[in-house]
VOTORTI-71061 format. One record per residue: residue number from 1; residue in one letter; x, y, z of N, C-alpha, C, O in turn. Coordinates in Angstrom, 1 decimal. Example, Ala and Ser with C-alpha at 12.3 -4.5 7.8 and 13.67 -1.06 7.14 Angstrom:
! VOTORTI-71061
+-----+--------+--------+--------+--------+--------+--------+--------+--------+--------+--------+--------+--------+--------+
! num ! residu !     nX !     nY !     nZ !    caX !    caY !    caZ !     cX !     cY !     cZ !     oX !     oY !     oZ !
+-----+--------+--------+--------+--------+--------+--------+--------+--------+--------+--------+--------+--------+--------+
!   1 !      A !   13.2 !   -5.7 !    7.8 !   12.3 !   -4.5 !    7.8 !   13.2 !   -3.3 !    7.8 !   14.2 !   -3.3 !    8.5 !
!   2 !      S !   12.8 !   -2.2 !    7.1 !   13.7 !   -1.1 !    7.1 !   12.9 !    0.0 !    7.9 !   13.4 !    1.1 !    8.0 !
+-----+--------+--------+--------+--------+--------+--------+--------+--------+--------+--------+--------+--------+--------+
This chain:
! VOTORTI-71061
+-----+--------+--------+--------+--------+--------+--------+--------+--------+--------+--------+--------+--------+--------+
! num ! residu !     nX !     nY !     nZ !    caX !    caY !    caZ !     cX !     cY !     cZ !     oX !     oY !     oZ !
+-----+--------+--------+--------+--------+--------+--------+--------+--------+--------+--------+--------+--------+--------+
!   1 !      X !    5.7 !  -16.2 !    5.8 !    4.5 !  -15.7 !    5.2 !    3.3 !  -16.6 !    5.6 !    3.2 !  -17.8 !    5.2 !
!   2 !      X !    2.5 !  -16.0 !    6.4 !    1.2 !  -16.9 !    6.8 !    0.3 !  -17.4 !    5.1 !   -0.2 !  -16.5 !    4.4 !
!   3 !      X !    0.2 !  -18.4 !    4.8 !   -0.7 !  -18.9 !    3.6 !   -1.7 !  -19.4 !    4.3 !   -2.3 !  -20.2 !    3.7 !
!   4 !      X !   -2.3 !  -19.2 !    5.6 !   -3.8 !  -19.7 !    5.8 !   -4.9 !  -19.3 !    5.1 !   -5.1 !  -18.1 !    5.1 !
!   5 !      X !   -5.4 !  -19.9 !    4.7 !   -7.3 !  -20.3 !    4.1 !   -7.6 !  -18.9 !    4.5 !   -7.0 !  -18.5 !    5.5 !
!   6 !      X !   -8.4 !  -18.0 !    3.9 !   -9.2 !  -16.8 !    4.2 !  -10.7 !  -17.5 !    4.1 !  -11.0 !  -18.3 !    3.2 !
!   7 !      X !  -11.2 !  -17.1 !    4.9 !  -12.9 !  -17.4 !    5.2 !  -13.6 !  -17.2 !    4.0 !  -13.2 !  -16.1 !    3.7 !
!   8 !      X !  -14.7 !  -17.6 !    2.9 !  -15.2 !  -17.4 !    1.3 !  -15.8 !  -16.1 !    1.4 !  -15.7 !  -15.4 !    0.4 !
!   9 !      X !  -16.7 !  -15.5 !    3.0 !  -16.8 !  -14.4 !    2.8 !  -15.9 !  -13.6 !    2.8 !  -16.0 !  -12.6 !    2.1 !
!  10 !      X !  -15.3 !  -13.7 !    3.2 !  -14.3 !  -12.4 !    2.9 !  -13.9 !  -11.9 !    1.5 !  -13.9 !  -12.6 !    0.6 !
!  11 !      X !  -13.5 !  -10.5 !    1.4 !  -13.1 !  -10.5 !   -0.2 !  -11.4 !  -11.1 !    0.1 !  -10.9 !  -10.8 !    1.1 !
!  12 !      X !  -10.7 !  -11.8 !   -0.9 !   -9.2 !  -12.0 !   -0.9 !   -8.8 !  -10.3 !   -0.7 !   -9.4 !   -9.4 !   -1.2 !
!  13 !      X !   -7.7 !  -10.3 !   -0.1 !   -6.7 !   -9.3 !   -0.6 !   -5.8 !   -9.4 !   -1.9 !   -5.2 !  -10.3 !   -2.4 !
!  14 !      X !   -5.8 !   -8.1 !   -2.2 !   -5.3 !   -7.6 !   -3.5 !   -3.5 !   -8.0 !   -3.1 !   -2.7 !   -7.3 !   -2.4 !
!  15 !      X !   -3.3 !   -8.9 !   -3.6 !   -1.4 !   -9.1 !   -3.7 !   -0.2 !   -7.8 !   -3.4 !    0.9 !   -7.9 !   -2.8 !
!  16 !      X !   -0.7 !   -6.8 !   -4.0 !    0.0 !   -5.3 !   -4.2 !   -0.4 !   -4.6 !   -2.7 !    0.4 !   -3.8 !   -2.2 !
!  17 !      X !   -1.3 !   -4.9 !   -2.1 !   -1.2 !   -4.3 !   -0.6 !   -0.9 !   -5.4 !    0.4 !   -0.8 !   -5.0 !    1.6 !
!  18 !      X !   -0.8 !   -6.6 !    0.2 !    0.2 !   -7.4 !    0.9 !    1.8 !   -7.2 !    0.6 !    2.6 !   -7.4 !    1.5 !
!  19 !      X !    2.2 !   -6.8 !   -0.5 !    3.5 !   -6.8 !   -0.9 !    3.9 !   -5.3 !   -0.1 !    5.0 !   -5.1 !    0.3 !
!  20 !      X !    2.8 !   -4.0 !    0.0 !    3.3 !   -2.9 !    0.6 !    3.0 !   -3.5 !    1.8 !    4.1 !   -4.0 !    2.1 !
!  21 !      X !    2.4 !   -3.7 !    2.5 !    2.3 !   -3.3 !    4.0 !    3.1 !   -4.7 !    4.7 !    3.1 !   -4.6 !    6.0 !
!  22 !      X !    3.7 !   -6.0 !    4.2 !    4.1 !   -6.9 !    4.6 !    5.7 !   -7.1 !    4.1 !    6.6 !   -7.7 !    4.8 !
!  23 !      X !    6.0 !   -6.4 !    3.0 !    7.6 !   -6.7 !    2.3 !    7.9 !   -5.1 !    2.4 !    8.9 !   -4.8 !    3.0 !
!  24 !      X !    7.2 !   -4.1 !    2.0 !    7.9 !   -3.0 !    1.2 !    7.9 !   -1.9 !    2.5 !    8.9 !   -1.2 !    2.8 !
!  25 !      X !    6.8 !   -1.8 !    3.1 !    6.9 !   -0.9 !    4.1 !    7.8 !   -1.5 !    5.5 !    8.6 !   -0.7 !    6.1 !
!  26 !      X !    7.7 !   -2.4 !    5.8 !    8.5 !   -3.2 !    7.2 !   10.0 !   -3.2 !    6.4 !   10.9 !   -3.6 !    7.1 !
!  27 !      X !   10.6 !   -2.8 !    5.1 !   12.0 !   -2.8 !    5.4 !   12.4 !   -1.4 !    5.1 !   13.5 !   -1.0 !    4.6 !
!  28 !      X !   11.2 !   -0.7 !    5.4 !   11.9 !    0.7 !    5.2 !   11.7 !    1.6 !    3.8 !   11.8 !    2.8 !    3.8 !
!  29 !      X !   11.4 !    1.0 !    2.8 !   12.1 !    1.4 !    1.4 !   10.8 !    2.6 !    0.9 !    9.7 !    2.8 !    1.4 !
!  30 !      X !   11.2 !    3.0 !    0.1 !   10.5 !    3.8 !   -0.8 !   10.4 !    2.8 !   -1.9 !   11.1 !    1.9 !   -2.1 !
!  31 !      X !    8.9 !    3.3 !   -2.5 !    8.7 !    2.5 !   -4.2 !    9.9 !    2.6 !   -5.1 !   10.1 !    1.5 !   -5.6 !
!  32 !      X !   10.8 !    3.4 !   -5.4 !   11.5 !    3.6 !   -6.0 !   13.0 !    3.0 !   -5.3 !   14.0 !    3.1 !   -6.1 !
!  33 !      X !   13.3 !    2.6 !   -4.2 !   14.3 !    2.0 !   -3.8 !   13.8 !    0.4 !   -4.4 !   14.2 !   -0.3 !   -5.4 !
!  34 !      X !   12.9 !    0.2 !   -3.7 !   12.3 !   -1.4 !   -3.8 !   11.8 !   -1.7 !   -5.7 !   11.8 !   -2.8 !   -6.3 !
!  35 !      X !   11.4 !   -0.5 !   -6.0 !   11.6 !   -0.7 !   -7.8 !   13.5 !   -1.2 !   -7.8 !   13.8 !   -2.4 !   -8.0 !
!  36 !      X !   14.2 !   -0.5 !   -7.7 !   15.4 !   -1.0 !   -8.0 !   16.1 !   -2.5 !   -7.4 !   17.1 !   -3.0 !   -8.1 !
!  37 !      X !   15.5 !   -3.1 !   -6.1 !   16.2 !   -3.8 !   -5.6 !   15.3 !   -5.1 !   -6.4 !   15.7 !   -6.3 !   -6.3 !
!  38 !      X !   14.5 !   -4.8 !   -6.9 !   13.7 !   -5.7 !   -7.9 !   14.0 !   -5.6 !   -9.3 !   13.5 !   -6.4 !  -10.0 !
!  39 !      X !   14.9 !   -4.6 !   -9.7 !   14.8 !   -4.2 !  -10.9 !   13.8 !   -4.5 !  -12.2 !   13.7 !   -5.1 !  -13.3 !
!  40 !      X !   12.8 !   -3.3 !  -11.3 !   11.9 !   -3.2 !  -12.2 !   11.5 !   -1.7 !  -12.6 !   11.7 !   -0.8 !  -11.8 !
!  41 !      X !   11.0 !   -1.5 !  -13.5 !   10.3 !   -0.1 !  -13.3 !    9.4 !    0.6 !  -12.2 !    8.4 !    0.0 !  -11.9 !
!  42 !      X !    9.7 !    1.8 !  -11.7 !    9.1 !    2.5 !  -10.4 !    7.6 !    2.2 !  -10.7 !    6.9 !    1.4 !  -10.0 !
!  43 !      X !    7.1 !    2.8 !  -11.6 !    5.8 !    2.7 !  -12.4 !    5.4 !    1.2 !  -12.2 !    4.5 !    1.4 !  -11.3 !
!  44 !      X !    5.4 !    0.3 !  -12.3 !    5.3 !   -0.7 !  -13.0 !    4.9 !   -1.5 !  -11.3 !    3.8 !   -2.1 !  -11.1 !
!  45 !      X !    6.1 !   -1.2 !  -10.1 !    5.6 !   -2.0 !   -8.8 !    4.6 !   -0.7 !   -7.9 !    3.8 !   -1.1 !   -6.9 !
!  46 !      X !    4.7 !    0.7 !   -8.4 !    3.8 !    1.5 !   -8.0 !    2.2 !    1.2 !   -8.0 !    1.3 !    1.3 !   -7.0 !
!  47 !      X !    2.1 !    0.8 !   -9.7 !    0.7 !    0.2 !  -10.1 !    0.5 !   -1.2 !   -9.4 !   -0.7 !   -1.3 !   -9.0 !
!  48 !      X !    1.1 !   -1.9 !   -9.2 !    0.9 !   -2.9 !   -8.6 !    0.4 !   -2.7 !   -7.0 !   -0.7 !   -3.0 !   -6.6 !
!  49 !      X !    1.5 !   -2.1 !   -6.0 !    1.3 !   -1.7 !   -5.0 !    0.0 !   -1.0 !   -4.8 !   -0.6 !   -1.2 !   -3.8 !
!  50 !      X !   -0.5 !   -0.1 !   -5.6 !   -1.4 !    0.8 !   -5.7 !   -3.2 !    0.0 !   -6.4 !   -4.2 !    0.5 !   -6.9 !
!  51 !      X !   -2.8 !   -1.4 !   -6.2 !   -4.0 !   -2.4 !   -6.6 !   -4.3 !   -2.3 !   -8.3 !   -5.0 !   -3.1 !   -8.9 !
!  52 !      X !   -3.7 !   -1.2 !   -8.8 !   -3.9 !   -0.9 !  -10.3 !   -3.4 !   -2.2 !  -11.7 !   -3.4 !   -2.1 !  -13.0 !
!  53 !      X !   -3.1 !   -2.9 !  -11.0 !   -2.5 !   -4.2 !  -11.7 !   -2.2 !   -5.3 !  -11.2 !   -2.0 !   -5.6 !  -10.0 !
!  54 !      X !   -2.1 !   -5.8 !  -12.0 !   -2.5 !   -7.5 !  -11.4 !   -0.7 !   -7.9 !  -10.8 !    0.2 !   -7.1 !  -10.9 !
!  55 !      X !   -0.4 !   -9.1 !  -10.4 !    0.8 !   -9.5 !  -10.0 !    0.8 !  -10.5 !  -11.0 !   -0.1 !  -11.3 !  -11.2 !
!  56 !      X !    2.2 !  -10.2 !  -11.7 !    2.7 !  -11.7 !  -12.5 !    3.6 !  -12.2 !  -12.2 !    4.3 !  -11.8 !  -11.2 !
!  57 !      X !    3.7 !  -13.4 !  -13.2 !    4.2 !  -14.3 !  -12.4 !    6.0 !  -14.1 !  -12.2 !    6.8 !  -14.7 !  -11.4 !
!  58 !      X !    6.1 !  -13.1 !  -13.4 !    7.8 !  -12.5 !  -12.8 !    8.2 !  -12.1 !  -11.9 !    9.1 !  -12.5 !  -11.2 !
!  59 !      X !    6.9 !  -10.7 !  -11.8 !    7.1 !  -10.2 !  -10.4 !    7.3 !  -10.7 !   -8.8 !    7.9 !  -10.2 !   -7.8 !
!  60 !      X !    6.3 !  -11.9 !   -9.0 !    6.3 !  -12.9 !   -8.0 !    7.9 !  -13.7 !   -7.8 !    8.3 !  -14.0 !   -6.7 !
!  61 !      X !    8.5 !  -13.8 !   -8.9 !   10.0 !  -14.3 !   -8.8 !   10.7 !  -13.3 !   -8.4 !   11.6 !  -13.6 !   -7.6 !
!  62 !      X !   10.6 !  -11.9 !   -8.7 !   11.4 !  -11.0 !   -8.4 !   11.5 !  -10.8 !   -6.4 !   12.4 !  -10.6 !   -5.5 !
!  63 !      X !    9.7 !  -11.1 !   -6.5 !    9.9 !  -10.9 !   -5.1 !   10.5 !  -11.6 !   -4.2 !   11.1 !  -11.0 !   -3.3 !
!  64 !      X !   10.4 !  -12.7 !   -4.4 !   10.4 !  -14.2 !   -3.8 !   12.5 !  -14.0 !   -3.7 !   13.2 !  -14.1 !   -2.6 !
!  65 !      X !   13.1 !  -13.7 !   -5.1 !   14.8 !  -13.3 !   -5.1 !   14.8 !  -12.4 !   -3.6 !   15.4 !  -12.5 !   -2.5 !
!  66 !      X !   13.9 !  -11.7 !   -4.1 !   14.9 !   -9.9 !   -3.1 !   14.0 !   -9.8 !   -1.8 !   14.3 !   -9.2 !   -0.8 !
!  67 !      X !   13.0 !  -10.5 !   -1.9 !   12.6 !  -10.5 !   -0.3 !   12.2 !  -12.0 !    0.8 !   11.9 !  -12.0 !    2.0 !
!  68 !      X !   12.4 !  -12.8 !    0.1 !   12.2 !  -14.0 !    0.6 !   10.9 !  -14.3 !    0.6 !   10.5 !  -15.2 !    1.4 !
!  69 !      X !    9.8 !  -13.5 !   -0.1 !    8.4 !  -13.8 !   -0.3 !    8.0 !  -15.1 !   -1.1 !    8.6 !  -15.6 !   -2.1 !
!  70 !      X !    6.9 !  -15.7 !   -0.6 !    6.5 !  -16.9 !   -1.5 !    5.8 !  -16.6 !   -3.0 !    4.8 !  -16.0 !   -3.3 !
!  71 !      X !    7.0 !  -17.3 !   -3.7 !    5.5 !  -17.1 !   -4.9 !    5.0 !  -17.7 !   -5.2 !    4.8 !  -17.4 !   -6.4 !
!  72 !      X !    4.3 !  -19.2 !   -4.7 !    3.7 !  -19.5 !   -5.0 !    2.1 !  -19.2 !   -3.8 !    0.9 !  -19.5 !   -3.9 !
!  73 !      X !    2.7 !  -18.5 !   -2.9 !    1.8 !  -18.2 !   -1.7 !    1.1 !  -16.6 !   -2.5 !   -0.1 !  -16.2 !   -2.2 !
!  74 !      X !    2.3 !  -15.6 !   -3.5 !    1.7 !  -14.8 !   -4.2 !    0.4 !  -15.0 !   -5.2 !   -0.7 !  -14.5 !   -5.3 !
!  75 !      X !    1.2 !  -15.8 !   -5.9 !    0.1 !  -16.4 !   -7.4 !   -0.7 !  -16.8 !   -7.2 !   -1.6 !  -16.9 !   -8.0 !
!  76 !      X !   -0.9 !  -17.4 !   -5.7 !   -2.2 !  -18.0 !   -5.1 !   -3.0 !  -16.5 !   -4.6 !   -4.1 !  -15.9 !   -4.8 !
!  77 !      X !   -2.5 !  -16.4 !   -4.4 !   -3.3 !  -14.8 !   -3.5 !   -4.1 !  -14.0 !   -5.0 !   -5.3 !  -13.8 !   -5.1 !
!  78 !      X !   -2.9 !  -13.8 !   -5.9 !   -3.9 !  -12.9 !   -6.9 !   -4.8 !  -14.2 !   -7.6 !   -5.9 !  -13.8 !   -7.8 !
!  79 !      X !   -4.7 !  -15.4 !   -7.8 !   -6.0 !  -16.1 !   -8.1 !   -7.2 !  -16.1 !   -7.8 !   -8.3 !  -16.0 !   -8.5 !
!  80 !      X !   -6.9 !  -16.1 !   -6.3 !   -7.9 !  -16.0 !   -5.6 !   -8.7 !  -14.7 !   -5.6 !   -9.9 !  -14.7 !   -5.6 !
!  81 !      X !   -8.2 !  -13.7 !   -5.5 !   -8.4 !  -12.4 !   -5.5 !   -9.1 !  -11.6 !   -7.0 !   -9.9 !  -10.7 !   -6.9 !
!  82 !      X !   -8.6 !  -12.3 !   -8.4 !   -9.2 !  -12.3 !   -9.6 !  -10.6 !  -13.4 !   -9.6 !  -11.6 !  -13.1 !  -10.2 !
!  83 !      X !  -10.4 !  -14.8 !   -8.9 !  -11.8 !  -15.3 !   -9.0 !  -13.0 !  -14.7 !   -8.2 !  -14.2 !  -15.0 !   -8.6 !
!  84 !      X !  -12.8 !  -14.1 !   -7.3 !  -13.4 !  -13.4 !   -6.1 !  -14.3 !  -11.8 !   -7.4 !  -15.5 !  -11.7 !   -7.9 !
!  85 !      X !  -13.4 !  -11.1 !   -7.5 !  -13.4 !  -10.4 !   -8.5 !  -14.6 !  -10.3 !  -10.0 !  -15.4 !   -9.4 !  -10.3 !
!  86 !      X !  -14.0 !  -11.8 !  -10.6 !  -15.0 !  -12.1 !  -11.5 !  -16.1 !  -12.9 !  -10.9 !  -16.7 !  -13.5 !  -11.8 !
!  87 !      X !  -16.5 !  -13.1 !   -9.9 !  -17.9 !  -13.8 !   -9.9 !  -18.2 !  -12.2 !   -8.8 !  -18.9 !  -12.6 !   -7.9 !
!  88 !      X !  -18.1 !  -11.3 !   -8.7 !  -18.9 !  -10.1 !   -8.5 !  -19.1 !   -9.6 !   -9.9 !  -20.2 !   -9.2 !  -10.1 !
!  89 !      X !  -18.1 !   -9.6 !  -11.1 !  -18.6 !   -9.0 !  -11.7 !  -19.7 !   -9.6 !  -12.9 !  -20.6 !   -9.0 !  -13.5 !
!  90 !      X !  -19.2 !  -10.9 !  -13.0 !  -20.0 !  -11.8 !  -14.0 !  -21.0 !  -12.5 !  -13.2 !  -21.9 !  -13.0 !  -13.9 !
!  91 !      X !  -21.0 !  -12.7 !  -11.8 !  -22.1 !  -13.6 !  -11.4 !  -23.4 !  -13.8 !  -11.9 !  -24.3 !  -14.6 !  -11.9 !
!  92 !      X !  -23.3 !  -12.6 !  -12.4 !  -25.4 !  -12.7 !  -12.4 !  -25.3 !  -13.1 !  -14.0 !  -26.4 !  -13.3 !  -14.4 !
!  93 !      X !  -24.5 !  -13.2 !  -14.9 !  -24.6 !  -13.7 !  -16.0 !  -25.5 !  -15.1 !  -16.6 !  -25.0 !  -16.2 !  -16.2 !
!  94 !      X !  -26.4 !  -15.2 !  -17.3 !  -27.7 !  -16.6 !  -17.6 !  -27.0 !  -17.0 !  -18.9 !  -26.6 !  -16.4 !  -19.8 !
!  95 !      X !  -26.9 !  -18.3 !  -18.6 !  -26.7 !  -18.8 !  -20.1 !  -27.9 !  -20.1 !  -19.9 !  -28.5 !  -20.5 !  -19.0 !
!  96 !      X !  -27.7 !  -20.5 !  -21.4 !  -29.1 !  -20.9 !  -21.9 !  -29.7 !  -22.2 !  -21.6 !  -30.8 !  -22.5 !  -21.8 !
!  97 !      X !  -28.6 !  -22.9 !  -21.1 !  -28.4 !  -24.3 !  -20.7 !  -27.3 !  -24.9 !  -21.3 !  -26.2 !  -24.5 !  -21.8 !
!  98 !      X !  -27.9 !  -26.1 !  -21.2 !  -26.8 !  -27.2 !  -22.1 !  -27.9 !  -28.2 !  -22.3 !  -29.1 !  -28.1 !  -21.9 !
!  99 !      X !  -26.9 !  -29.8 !  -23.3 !  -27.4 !  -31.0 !  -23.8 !  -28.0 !  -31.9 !  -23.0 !  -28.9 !  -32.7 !  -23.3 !
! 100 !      X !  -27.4 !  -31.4 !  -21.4 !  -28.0 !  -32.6 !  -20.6 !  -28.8 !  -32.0 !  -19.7 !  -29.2 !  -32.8 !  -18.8 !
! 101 !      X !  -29.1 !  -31.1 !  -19.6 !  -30.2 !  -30.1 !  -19.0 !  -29.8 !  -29.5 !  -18.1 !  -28.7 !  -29.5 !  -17.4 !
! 102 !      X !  -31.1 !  -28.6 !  -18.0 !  -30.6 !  -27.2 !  -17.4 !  -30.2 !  -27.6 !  -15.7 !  -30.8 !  -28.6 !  -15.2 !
! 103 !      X !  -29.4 !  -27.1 !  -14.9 !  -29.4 !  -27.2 !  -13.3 !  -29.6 !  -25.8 !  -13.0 !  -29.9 !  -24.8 !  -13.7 !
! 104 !      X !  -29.2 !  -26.1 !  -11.7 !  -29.7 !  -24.5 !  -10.6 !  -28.8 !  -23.3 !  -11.3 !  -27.7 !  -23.3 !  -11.8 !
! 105 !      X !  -29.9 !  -22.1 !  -11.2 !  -29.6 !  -21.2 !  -11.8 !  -29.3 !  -20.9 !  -13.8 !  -29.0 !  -19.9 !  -14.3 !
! 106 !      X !  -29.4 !  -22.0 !  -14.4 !  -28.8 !  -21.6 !  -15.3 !  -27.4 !  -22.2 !  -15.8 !  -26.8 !  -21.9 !  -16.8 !
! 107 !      X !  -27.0 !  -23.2 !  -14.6 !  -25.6 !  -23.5 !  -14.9 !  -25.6 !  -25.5 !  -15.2 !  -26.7 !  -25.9 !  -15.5 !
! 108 !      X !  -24.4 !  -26.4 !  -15.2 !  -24.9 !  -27.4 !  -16.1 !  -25.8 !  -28.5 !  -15.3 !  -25.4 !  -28.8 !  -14.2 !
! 109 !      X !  -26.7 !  -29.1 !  -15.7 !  -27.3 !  -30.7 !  -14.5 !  -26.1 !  -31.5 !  -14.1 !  -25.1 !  -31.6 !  -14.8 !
! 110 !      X !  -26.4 !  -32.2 !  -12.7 !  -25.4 !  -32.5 !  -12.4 !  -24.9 !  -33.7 !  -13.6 !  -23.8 !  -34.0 !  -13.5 !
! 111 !      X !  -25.4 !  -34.0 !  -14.4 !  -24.8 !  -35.4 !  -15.2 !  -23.5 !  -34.4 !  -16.1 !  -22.4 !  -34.8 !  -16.3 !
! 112 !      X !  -24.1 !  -33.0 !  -16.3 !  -23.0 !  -32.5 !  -17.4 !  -21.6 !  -32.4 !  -16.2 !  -20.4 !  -32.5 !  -16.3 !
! 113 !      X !  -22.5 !  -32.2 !  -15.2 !  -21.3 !  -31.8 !  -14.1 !  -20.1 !  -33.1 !  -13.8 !  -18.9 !  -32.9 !  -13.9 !
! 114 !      X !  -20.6 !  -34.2 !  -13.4 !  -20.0 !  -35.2 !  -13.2 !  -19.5 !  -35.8 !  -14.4 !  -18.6 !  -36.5 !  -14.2 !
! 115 !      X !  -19.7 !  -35.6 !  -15.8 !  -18.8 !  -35.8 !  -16.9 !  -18.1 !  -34.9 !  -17.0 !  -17.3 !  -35.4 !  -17.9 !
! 116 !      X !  -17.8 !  -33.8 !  -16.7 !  -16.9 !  -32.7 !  -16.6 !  -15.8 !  -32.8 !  -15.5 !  -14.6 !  -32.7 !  -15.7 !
! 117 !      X !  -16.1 !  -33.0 !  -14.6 !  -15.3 !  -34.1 !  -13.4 !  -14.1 !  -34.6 !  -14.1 !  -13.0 !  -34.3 !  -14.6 !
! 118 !      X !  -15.0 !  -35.8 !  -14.0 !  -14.4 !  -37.3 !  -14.6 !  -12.7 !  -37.0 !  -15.6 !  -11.6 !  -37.4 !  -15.5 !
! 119 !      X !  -13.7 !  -36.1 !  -16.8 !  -12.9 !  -35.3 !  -18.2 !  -11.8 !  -34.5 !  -17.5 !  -10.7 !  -34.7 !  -18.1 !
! 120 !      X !  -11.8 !  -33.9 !  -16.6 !  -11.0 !  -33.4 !  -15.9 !   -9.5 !  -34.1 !  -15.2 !   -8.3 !  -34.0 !  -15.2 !
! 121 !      X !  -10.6 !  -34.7 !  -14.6 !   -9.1 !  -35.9 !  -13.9 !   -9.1 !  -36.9 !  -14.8 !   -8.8 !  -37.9 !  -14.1 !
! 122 !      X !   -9.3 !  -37.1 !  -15.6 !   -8.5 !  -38.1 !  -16.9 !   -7.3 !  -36.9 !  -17.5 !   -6.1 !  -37.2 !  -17.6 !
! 123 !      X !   -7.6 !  -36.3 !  -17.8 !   -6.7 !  -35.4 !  -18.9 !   -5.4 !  -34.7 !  -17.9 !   -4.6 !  -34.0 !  -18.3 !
! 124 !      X !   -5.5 !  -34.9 !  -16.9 !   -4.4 !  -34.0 !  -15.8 !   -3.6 !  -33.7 !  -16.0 !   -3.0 !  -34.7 !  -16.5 !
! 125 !      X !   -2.7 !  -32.6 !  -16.1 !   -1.3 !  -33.3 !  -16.3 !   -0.6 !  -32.2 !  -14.9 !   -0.9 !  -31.1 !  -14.4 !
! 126 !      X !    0.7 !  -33.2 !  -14.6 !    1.2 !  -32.5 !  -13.0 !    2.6 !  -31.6 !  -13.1 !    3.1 !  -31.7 !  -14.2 !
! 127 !      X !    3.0 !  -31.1 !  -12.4 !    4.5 !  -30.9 !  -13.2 !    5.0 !  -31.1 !  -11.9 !    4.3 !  -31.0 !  -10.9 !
! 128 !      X !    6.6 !  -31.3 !  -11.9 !    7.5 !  -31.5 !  -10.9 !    8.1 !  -30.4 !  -11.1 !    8.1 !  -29.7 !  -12.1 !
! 129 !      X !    9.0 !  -30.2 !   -9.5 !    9.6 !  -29.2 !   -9.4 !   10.4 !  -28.8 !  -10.2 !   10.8 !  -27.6 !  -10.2 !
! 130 !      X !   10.9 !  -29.9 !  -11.1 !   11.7 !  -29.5 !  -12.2 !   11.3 !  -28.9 !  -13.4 !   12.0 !  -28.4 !  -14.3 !
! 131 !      X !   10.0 !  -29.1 !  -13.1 !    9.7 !  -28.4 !  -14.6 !    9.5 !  -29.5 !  -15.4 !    8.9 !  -29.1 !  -16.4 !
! 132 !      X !    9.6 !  -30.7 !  -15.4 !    9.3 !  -32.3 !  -16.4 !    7.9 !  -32.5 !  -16.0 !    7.5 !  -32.3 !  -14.9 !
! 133 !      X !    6.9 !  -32.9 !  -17.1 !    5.7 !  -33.2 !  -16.8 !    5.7 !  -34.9 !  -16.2 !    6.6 !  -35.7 !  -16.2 !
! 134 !      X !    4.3 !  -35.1 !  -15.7 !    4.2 !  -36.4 !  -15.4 !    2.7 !  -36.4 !  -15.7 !    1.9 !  -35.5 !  -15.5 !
! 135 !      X !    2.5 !  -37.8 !  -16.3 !    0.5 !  -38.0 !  -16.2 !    0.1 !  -38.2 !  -15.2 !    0.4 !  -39.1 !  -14.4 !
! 136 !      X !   -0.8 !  -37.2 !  -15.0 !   -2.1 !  -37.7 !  -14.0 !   -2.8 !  -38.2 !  -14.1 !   -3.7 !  -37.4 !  -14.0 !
! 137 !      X !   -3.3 !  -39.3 !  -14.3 !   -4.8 !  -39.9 !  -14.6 !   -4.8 !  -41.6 !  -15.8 !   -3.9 !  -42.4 !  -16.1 !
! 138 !      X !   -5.5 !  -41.4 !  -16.0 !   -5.6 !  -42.9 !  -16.7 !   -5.5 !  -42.3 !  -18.3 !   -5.5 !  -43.2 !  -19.2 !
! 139 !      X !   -5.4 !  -40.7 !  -18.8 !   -5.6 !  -40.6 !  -20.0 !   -6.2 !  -41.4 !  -21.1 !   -6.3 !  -41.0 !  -22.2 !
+-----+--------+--------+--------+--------+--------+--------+--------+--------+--------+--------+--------+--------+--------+
């Protein structure tokens, strides 16, 4: 599965037409064969395939079992593809400022920004492949 960087203009692709035209159509199958070899409902990878629904994170396991697809190269794709999404549809949204003043457009000065940073990578936390947490940061 190619996971290269898409260009910011570009819009991401929707997960459900990478999963038809790269897993579901190249092995032949009908939605309803590939609903079963996933054991899921026809409906359920239809809407998906058909951009009508988002990919979770089961589905992404299902895929990843029965076709050797990445899921974390999935879960990245619909991220990207929902943040792309929500700043077309919320971008132009104004809020009123903040405490440490206003910055460009409406959004925080860099001081709120660089404390928000900071607050960020103190609080981290990482997980290992196993699933056991580890701290990130100086908490």
């Amino acid at each position: 599965m190619n996971t290269s960087k898409a260009p910011q203009s570009r819009t991401p692709l929707h997960p459900g037409r990478f999963v038809r035209t790269k897993i579901i159509e190249p092995h032949g199958l009908s939605v309803k064969d590939a609903a079963t070899a996933l054991g899921v409902h026809r409906v359920a990878l239809s809407r998906l395939l058909n951009e009508q629904a988002a990919l979770s994170a089961e589905m992404a396991v299902r895929l990843e079992k029965a076709f050797g697809a990445d899921m974390v190269s999935l879960m990245r794709m619909q991220s990207e593809y929902d943040i792309r999404q929500a700043k077309l549809k919320f971008g132009g949204i104004k809020v009123p400022g903040n405490v440490d003043g206003e910055g460009r457009n409406g959004g925080p000065g860099r001081a709120a920004h660089s404390r928000i940073s900071k607050d960020s990578r103190r609080s981290s936390v990482a997980y290992t492949e196993s699933g056991s947490r580890k701290s990130g940061g100086r908490g």
